[in-house]
ROFIMAR-666751 format. One record per residue (C-alpha): x negated, y, z. Coordinates in Angstrom, 2 decimals. Each point is the difference from the previous one (the first is absolute). Layout:
<nodes>
       px       py       pz
        X        Y        Z
...
</nodes>
This chain:
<nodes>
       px       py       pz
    12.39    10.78    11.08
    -0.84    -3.62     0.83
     1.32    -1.40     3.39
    -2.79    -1.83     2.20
     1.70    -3.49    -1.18
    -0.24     0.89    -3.25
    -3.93     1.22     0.35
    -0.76    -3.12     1.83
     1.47    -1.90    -2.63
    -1.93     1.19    -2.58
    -2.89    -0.24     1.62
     0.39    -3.87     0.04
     1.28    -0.21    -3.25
    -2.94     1.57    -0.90
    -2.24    -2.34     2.20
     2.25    -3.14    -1.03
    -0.51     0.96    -4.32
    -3.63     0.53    -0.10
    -0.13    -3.38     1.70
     2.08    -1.34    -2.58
    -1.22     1.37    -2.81
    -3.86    -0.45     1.17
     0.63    -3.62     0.89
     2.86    -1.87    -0.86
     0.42     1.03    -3.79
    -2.26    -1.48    -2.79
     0.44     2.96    -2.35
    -3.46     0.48    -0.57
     1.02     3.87    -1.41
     0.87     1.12     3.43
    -3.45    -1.17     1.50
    -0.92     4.36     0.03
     3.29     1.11     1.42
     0.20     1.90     2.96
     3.09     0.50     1.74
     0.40     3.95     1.01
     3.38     0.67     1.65
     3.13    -1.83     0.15
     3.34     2.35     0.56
     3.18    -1.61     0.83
     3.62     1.34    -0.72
     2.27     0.74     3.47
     1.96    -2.96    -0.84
    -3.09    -2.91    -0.91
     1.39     0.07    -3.43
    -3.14     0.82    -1.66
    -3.59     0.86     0.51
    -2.02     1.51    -2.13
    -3.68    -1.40     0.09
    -3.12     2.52    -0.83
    -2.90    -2.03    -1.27
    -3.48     1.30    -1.71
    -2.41    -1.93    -1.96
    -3.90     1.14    -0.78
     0.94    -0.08    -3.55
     2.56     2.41    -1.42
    -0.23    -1.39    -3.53
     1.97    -3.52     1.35
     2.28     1.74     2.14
     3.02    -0.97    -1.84
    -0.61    -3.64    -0.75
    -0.91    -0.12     4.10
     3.51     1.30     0.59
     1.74    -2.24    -2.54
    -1.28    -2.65     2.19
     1.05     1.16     2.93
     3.31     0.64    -1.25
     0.19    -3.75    -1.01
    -1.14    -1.06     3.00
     2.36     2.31     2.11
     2.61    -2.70     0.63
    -2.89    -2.65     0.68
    -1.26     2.48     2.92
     3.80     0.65     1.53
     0.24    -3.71     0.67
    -3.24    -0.23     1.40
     0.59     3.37     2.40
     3.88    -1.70     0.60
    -2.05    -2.89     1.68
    -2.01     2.21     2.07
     1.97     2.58     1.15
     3.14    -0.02     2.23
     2.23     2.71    -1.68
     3.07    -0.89    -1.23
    -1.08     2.01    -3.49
    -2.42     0.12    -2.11
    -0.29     2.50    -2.07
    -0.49     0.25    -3.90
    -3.52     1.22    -0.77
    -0.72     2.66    -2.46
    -3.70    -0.10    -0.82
    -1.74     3.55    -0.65
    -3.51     0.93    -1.25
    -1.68     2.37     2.77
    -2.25     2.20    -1.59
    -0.55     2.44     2.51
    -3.45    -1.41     0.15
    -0.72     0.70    -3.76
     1.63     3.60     0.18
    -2.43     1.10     3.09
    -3.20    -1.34    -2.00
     1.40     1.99    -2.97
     0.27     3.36     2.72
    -3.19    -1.05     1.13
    -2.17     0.12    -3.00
     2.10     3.76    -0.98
    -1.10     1.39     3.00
    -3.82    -1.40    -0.58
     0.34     1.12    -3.54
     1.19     3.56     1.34
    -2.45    -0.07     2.77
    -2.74    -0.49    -2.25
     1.02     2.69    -2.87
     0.19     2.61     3.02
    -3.32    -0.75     1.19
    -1.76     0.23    -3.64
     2.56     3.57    -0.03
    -2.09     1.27     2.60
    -3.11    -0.70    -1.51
</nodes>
């Protein structure tokens, strides 16, 4: 269970990455990432960051580039934020999106072979 700090904190590392990532890196792969969730240990020694992207199919070549760009992003959040630790980030593909779309179209696929049942 996170501690308000530690809540707050991810909530503007959350805030402070998107901004990073959206405007201050050229990586032209990382133009359809959207930052999800960021999750910070107890003791700011790492932070996983959940990102999505519209398209599953480059999902790992998006995270290779964030993982290359991790330590590019820590510097830029060290000059922004005034915490005596930043953490490492761990980037992870969020696909809680793509497994509700996936529920979604079961249940229309059910719905729909129940009401040609009743026919």
């Amino acid at each position: 269970m996170a501690t308000f700090r530690i809540e707050r904190l991810n909530r503007e590392f959350l805030r402070d990455i998107a901004d990073i990532v959206s405007n201050r890196l050229k990586d032209e792969r990382l133009k359809d990432v959207v930052l999800t969730c960021v999750e910070c240990s107890r003791d700011l020694s790492h932070a996983k960051v959940y990102f999505t992207v519209l398209d599953y199919s480059s999902a790992e070549e998006i995270k290779s580039a964030l993982d290359a760009c991790a330590g590019r992003i820590r510097r830029f959040l060290g000059r922004e934020m005034h915490i005596r630790q930043i953490p490492e980030l761990h980037f992870v593909l969020d696909d809680s999106e793509r497994k509700a779309r996936e529920i979604d179209a079961l249940i229309d696929r059910v719905m729909k072979e129940d009401s040609l049942g009743k026919q």
